[in-house]
PDB file of N, CA, C and O in Angstrom:
ATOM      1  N   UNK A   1       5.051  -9.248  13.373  1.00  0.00           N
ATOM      2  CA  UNK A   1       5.752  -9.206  12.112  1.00  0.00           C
ATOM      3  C   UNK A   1       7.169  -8.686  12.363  1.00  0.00           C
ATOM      4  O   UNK A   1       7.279  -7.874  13.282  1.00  0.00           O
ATOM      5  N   UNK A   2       8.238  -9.022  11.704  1.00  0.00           N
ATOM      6  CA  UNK A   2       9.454  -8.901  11.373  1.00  0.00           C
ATOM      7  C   UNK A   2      10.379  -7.459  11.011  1.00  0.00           C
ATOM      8  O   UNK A   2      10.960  -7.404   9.927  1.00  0.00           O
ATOM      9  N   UNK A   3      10.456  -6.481  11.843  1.00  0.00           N
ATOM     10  CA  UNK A   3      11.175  -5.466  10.928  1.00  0.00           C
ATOM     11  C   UNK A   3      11.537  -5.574  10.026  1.00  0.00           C
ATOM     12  O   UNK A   3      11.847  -6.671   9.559  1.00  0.00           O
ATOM     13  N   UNK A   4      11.707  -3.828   9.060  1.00  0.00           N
ATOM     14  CA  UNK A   4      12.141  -4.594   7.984  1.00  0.00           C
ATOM     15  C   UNK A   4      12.730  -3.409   7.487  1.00  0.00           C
ATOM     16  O   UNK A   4      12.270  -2.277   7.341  1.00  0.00           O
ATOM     17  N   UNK A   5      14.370  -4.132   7.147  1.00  0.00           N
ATOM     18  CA  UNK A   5      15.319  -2.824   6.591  1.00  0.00           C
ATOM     19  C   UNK A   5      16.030  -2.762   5.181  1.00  0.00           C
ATOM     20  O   UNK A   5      16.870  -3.516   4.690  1.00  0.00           O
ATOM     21  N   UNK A   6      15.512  -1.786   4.759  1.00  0.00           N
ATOM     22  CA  UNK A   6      15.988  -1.899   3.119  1.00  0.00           C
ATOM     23  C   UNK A   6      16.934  -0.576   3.181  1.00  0.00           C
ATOM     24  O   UNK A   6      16.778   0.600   3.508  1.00  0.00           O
ATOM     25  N   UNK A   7      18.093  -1.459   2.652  1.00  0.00           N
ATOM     26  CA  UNK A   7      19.549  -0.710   2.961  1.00  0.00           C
ATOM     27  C   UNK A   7      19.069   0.224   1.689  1.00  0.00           C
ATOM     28  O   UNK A   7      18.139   0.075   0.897  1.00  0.00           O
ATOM     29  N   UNK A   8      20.350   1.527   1.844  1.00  0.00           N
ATOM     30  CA  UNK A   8      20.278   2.219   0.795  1.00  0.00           C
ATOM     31  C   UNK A   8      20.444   2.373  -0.638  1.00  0.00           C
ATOM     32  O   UNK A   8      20.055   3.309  -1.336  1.00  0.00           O
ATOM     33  N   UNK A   9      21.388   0.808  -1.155  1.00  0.00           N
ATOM     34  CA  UNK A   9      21.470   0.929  -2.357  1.00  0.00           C
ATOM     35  C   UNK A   9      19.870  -0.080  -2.985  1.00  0.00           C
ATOM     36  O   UNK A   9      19.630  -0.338  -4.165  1.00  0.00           O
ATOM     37  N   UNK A  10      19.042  -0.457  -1.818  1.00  0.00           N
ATOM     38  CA  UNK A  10      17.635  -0.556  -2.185  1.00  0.00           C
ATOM     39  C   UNK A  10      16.957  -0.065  -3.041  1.00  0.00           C
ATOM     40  O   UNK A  10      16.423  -0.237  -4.137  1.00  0.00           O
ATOM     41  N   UNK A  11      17.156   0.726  -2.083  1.00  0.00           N
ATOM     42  CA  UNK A  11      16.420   2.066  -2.069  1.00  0.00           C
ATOM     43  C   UNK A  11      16.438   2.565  -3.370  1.00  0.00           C
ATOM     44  O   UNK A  11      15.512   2.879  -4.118  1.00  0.00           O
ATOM     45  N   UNK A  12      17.559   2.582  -3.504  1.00  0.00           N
ATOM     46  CA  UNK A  12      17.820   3.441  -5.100  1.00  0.00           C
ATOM     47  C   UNK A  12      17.949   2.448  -6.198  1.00  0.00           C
ATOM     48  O   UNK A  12      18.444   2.885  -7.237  1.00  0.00           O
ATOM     49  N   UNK A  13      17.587   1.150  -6.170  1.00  0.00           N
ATOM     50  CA  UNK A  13      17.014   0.411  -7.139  1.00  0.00           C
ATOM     51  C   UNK A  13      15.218   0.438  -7.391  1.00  0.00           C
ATOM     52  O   UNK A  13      14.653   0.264  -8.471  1.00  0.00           O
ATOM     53  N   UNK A  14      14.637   0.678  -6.200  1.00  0.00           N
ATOM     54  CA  UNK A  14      13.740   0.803  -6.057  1.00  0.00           C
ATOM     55  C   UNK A  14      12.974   2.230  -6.917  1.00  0.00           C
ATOM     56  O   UNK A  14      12.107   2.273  -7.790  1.00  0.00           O
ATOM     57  N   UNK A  15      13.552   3.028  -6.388  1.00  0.00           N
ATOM     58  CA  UNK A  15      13.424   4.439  -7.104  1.00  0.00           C
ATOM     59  C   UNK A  15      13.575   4.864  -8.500  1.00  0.00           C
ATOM     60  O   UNK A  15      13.027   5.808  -9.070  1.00  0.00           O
ATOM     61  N   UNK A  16      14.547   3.867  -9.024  1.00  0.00           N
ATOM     62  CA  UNK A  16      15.205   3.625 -10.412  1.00  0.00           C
ATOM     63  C   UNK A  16      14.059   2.755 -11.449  1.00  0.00           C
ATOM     64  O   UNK A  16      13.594   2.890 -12.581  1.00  0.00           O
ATOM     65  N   UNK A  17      13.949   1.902 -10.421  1.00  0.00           N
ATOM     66  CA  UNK A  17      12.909   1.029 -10.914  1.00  0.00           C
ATOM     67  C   UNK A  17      11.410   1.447 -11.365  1.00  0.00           C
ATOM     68  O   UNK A  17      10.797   0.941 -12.305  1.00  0.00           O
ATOM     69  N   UNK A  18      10.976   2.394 -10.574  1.00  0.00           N
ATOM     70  CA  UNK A  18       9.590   3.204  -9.871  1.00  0.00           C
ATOM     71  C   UNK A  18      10.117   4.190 -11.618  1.00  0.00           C
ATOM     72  O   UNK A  18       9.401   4.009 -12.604  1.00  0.00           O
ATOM     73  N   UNK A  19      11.008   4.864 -11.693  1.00  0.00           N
ATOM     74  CA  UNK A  19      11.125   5.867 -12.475  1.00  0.00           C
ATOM     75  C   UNK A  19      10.800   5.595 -13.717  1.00  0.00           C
ATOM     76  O   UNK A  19      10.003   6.225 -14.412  1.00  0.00           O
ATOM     77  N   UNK A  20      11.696   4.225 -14.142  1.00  0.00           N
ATOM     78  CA  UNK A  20      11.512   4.068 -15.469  1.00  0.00           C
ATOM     79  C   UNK A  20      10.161   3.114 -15.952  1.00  0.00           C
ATOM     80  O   UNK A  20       9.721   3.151 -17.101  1.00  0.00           O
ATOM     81  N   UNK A  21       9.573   2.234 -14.835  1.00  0.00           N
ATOM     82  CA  UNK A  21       8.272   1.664 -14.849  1.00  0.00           C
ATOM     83  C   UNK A  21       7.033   3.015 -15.427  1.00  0.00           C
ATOM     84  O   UNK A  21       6.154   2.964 -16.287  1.00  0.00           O
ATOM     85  N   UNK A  22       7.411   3.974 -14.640  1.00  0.00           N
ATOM     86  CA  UNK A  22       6.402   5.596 -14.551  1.00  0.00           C
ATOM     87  C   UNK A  22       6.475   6.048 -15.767  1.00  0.00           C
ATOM     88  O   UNK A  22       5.455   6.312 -16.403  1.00  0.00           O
ATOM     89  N   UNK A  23       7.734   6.206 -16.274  1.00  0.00           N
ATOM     90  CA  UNK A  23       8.276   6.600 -17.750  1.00  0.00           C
ATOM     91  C   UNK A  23       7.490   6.019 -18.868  1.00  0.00           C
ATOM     92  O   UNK A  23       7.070   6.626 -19.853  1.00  0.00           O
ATOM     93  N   UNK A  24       7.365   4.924 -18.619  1.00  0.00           N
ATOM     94  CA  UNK A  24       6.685   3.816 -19.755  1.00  0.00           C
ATOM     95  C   UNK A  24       5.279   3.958 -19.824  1.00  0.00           C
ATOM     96  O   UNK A  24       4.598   3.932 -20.849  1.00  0.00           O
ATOM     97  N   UNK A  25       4.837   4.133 -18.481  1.00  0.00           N
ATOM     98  CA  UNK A  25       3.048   3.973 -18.537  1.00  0.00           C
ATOM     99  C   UNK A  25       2.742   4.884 -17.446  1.00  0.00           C
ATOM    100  O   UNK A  25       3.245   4.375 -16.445  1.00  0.00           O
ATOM    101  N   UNK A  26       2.246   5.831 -17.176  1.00  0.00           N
ATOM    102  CA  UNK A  26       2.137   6.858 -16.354  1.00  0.00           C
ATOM    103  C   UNK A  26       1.101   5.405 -15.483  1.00  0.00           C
ATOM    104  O   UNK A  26       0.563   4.465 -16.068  1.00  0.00           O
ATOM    105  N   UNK A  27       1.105   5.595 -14.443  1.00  0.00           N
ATOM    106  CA  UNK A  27       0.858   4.295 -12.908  1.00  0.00           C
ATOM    107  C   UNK A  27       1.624   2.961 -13.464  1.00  0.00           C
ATOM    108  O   UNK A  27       1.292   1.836 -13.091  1.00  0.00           O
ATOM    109  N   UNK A  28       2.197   3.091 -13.968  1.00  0.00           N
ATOM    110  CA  UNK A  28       2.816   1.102 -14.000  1.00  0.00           C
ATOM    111  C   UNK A  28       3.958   1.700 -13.012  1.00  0.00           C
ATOM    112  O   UNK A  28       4.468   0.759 -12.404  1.00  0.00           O
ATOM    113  N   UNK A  29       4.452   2.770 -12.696  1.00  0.00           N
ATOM    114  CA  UNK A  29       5.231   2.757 -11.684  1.00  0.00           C
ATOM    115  C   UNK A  29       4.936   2.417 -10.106  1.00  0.00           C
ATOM    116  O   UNK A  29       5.727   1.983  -9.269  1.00  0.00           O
ATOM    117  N   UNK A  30       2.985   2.885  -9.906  1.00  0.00           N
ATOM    118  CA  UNK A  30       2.381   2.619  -8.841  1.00  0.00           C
ATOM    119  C   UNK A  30       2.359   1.514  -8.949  1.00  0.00           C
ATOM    120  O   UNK A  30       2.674   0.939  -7.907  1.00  0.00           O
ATOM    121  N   UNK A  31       2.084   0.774  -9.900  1.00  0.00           N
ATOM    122  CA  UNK A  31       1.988  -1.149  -9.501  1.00  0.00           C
ATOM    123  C   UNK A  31       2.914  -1.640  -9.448  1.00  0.00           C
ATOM    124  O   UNK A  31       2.951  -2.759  -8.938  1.00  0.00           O
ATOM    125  N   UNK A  32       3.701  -1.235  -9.784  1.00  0.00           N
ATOM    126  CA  UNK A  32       5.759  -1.650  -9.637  1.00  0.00           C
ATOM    127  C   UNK A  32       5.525  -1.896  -8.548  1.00  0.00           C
ATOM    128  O   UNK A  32       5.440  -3.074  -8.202  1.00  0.00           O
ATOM    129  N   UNK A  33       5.313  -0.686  -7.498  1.00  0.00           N
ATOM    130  CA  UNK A  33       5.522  -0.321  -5.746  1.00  0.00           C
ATOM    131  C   UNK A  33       4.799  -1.270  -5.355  1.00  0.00           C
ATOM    132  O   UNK A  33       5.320  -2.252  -4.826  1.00  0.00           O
ATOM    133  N   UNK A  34       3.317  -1.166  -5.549  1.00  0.00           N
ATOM    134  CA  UNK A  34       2.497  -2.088  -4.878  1.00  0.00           C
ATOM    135  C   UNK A  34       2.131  -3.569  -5.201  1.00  0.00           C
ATOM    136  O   UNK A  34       1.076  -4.074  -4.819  1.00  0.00           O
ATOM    137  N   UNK A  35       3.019  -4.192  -5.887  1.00  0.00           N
ATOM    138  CA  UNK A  35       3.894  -5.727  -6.386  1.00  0.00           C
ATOM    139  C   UNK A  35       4.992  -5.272  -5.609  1.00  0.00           C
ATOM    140  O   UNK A  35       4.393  -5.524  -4.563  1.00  0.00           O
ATOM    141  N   UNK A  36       5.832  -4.924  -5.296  1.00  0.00           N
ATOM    142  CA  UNK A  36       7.206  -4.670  -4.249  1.00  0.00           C
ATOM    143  C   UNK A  36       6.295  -4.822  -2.894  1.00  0.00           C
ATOM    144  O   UNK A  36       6.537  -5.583  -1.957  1.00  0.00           O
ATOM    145  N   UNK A  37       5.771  -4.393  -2.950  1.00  0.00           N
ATOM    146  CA  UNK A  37       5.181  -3.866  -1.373  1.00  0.00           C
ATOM    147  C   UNK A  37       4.156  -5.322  -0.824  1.00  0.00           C
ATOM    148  O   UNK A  37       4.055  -5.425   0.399  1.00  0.00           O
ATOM    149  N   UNK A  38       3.700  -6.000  -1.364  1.00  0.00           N
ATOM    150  CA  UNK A  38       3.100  -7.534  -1.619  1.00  0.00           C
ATOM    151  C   UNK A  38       4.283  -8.372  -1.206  1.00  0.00           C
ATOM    152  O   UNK A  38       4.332  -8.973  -0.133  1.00  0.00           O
ATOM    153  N   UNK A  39       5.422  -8.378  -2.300  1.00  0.00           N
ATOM    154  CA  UNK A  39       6.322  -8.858  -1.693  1.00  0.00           C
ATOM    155  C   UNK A  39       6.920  -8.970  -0.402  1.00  0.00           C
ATOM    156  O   UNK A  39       7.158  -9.960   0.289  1.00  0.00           O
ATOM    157  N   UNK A  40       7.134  -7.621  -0.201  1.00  0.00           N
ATOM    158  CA  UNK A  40       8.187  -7.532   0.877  1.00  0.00           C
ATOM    159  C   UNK A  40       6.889  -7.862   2.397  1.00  0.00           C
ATOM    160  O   UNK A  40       7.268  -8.366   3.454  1.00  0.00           O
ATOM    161  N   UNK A  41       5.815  -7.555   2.204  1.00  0.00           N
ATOM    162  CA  UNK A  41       4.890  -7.956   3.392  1.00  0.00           C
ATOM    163  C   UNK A  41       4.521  -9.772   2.959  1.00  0.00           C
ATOM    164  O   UNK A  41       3.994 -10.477   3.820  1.00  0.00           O
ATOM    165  N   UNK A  42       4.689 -10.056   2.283  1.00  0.00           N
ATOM    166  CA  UNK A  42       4.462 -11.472   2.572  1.00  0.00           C
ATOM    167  C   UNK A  42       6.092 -12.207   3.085  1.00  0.00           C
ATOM    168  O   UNK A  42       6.058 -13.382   3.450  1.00  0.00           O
ATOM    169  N   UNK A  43       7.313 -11.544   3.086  1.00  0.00           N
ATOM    170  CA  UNK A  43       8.662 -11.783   3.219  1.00  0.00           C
ATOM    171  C   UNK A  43       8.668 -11.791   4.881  1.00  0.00           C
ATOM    172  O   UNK A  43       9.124 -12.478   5.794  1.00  0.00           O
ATOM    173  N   UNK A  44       7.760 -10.423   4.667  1.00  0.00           N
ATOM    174  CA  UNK A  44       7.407  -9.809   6.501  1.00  0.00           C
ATOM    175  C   UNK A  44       7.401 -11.238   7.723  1.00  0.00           C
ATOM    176  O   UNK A  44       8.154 -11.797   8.519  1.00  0.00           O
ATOM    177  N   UNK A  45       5.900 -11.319   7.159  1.00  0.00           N
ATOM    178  CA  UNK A  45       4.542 -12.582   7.331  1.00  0.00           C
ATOM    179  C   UNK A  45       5.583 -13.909   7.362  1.00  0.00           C
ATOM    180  O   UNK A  45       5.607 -14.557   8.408  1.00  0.00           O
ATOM    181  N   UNK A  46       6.411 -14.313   6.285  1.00  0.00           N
ATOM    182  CA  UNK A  46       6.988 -15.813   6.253  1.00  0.00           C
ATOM    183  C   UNK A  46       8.127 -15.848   5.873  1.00  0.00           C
ATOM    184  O   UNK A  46       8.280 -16.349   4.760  1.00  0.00           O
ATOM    185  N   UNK A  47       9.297 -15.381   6.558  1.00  0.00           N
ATOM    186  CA  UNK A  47      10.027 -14.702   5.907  1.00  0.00           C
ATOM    187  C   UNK A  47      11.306 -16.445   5.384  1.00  0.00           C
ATOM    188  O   UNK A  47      12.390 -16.541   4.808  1.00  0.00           O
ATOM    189  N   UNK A  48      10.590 -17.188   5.842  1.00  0.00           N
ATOM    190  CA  UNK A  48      11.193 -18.237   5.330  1.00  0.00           C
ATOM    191  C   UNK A  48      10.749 -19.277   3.889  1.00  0.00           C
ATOM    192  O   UNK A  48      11.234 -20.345   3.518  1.00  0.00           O
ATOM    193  N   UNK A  49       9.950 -18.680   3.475  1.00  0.00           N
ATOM    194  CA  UNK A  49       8.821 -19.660   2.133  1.00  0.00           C
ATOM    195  C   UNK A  49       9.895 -19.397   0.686  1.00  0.00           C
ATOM    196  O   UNK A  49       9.897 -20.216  -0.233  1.00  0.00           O
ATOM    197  N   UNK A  50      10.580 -18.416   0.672  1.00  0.00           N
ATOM    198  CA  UNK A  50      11.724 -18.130  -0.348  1.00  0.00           C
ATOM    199  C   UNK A  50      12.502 -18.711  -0.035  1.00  0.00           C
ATOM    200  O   UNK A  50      12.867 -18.680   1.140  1.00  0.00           O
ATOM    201  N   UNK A  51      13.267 -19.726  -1.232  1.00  0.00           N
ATOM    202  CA  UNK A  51      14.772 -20.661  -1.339  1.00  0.00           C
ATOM    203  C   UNK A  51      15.410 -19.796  -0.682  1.00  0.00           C
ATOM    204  O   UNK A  51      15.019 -18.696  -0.294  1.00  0.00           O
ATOM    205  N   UNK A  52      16.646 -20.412  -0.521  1.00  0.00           N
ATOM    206  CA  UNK A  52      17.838 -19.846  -0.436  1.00  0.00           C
ATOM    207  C   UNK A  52      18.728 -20.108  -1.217  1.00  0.00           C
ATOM    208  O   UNK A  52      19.244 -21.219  -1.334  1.00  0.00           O
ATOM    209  N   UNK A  53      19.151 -18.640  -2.144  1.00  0.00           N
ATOM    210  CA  UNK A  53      19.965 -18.240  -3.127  1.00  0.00           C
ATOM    211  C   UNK A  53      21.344 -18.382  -2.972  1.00  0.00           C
ATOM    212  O   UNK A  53      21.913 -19.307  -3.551  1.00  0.00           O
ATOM    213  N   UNK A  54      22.175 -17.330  -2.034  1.00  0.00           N
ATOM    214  CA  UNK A  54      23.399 -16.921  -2.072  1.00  0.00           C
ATOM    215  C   UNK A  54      23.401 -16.839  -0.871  1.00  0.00           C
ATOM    216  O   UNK A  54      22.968 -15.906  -0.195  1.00  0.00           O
ATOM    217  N   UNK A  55      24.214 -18.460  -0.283  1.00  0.00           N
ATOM    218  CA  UNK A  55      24.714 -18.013   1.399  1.00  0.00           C
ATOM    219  C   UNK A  55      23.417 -18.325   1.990  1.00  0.00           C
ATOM    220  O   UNK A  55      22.623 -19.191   1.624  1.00  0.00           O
ATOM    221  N   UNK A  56      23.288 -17.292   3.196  1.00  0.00           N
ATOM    222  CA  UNK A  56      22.055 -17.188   4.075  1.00  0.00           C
ATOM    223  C   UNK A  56      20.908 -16.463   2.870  1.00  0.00           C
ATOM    224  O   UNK A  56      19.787 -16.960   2.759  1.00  0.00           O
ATOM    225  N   UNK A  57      21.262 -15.441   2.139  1.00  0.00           N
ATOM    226  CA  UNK A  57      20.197 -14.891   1.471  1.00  0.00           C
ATOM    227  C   UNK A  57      19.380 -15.931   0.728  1.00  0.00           C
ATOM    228  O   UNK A  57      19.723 -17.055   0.361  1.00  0.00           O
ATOM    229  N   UNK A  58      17.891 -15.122   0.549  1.00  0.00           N
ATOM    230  CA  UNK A  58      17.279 -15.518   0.013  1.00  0.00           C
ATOM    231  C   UNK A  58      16.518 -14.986  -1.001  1.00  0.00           C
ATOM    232  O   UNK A  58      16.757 -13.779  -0.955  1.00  0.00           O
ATOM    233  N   UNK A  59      15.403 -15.288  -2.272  1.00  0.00           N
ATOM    234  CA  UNK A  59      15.363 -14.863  -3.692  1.00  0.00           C
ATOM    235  C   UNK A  59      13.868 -14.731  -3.407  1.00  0.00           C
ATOM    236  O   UNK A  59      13.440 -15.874  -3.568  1.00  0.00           O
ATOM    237  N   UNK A  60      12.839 -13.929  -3.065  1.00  0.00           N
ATOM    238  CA  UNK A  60      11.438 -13.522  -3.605  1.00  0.00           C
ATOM    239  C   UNK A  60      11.212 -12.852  -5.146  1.00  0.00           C
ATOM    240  O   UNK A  60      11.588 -11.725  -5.467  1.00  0.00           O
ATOM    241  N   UNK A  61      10.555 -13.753  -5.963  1.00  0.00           N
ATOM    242  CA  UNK A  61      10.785 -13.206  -7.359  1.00  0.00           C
ATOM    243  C   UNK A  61       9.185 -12.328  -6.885  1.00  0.00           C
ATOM    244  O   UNK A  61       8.422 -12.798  -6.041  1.00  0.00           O
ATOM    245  N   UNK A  62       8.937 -11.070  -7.593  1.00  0.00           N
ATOM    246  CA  UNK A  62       7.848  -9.626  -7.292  1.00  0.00           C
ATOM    247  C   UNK A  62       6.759  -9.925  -8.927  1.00  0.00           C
ATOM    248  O   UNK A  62       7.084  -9.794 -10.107  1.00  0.00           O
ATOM    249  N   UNK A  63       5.610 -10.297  -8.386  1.00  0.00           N
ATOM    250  CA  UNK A  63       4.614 -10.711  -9.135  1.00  0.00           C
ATOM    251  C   UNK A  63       4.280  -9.839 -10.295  1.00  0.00           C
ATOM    252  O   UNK A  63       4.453  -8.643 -10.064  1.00  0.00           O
ATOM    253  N   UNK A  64       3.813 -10.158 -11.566  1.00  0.00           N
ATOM    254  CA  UNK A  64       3.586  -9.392 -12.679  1.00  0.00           C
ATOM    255  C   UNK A  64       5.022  -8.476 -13.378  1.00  0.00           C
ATOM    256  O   UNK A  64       4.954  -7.759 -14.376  1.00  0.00           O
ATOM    257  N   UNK A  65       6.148  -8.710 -12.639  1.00  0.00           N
ATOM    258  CA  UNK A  65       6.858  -7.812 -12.643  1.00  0.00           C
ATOM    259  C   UNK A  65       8.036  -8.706 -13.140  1.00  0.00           C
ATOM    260  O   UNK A  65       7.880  -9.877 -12.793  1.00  0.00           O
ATOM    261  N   UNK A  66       9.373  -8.433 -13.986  1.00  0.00           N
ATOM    262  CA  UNK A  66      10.549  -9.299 -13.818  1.00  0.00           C
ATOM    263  C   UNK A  66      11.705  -8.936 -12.799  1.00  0.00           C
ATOM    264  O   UNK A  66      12.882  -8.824 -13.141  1.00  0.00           O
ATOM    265  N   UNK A  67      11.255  -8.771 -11.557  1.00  0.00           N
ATOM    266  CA  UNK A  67      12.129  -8.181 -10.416  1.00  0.00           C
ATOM    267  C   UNK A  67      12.272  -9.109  -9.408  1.00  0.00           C
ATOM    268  O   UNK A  67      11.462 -10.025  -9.267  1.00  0.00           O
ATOM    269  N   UNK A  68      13.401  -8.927  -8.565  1.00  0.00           N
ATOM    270  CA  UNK A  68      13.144 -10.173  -7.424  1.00  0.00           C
ATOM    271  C   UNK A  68      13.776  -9.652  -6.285  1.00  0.00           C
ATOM    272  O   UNK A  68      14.721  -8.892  -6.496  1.00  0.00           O
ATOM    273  N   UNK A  69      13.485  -9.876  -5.207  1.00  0.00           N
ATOM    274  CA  UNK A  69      14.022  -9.115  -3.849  1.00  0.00           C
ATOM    275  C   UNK A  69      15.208 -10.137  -3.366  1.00  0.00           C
ATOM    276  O   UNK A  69      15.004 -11.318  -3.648  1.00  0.00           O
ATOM    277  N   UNK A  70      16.393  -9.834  -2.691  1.00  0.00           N
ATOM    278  CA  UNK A  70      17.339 -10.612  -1.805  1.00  0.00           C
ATOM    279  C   UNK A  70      17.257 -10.249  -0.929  1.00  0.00           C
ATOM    280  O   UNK A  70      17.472  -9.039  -0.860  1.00  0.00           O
ATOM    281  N   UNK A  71      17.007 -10.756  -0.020  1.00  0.00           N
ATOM    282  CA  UNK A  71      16.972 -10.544   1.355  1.00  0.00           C
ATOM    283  C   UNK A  71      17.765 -11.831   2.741  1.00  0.00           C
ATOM    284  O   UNK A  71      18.156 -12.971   2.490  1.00  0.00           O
ATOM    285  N   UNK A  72      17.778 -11.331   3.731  1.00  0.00           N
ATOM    286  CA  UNK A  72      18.273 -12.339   5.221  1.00  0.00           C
ATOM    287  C   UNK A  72      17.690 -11.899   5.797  1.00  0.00           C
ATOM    288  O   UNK A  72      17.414 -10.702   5.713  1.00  0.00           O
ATOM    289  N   UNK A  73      17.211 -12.755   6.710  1.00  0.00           N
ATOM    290  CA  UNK A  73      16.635 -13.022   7.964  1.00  0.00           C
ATOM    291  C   UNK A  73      17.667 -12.826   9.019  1.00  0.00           C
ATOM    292  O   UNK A  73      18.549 -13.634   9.311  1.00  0.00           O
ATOM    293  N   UNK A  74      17.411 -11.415   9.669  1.00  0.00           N
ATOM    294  CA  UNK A  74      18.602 -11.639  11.249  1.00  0.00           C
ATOM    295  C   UNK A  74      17.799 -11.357  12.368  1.00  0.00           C
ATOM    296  O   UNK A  74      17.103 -10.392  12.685  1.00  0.00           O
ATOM    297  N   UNK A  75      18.159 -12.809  13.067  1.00  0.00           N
ATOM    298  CA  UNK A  75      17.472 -12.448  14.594  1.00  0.00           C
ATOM    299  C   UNK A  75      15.907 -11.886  14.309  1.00  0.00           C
ATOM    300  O   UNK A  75      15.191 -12.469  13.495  1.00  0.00           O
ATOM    301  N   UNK A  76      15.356 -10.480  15.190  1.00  0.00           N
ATOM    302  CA  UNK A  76      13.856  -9.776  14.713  1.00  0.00           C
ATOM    303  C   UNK A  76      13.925  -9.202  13.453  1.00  0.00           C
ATOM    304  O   UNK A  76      12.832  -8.773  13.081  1.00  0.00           O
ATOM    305  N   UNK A  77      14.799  -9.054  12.699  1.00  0.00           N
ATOM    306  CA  UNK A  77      14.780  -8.291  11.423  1.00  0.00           C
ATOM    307  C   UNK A  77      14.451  -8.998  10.312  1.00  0.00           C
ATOM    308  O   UNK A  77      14.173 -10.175  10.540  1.00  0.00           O
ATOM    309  N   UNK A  78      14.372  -8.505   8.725  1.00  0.00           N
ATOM    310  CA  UNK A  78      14.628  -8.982   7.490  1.00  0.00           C
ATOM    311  C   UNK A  78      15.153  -7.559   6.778  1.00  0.00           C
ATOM    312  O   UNK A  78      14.489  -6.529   6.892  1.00  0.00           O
ATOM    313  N   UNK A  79      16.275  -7.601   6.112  1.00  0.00           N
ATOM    314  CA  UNK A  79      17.525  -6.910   5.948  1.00  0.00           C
ATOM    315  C   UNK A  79      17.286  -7.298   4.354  1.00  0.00           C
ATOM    316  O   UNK A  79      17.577  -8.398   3.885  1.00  0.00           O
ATOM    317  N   UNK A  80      16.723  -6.241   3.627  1.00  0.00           N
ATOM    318  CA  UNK A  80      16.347  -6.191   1.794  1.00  0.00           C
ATOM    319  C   UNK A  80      17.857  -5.561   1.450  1.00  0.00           C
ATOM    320  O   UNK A  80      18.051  -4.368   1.681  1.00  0.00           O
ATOM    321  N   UNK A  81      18.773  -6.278   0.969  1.00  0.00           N
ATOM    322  CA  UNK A  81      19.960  -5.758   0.318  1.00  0.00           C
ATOM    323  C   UNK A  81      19.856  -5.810  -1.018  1.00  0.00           C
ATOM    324  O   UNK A  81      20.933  -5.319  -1.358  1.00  0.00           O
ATOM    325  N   UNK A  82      19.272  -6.082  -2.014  1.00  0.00           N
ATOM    326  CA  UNK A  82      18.514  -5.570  -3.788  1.00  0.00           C
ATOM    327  C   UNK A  82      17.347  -6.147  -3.723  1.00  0.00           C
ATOM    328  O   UNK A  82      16.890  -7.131  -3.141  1.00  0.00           O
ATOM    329  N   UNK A  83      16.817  -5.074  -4.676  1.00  0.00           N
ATOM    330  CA  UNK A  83      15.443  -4.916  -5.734  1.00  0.00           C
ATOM    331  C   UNK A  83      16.214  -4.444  -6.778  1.00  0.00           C
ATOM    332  O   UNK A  83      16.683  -3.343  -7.065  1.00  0.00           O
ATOM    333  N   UNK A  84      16.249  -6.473  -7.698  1.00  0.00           N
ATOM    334  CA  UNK A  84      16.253  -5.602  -9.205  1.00  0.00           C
ATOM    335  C   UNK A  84      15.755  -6.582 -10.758  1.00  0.00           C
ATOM    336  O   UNK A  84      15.026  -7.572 -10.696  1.00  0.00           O
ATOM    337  N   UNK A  85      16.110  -6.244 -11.549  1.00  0.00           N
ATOM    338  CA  UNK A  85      15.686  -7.640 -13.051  1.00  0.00           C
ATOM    339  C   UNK A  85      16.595  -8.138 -13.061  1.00  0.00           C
ATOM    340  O   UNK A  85      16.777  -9.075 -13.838  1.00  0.00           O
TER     341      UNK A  85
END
């Protein structure tokens, strides 16, 4: 499988995301993560089955959820530059 690097302003969509999902329904923030986390391991697994959006990037829309990952493929890596609606 594919490394996999989720830059920092990810990160903090991710966290943002996690917060206000949690806010709403005490665990809809855990299924936020684990719909993100589905995603990004099937991105892992095939990291080519998602169009391509913008450029080289590409668009995984995150199941049950209205979120979608961008990501590139470099060389051994996959490089998550947003998680967002």
């Amino acid at each position: 499988m594919l490394d996999l690097i989720i830059l920092d302003d990810s990160d903090d969509d991710l966290l943002n995301a996690y917060n206000w999902h949690q806010a709403k329904e005490h665990g809809l923030g855990d299924r936020f993560l684990s719909s993100v986390q589905d995603g990004l391991t099937l991105i892992r697994q095939h990291p080519e089955i998602f169009p391509v959006s913008i450029v080289e990037c590409r668009r995984a829309l995150i199941s049950k959820f209205p979120f979608e990952i961008i990501y590139e493929k470099k060389e051994n890596r996959i490089v998550v530059y947003s998680v967002f609606n």
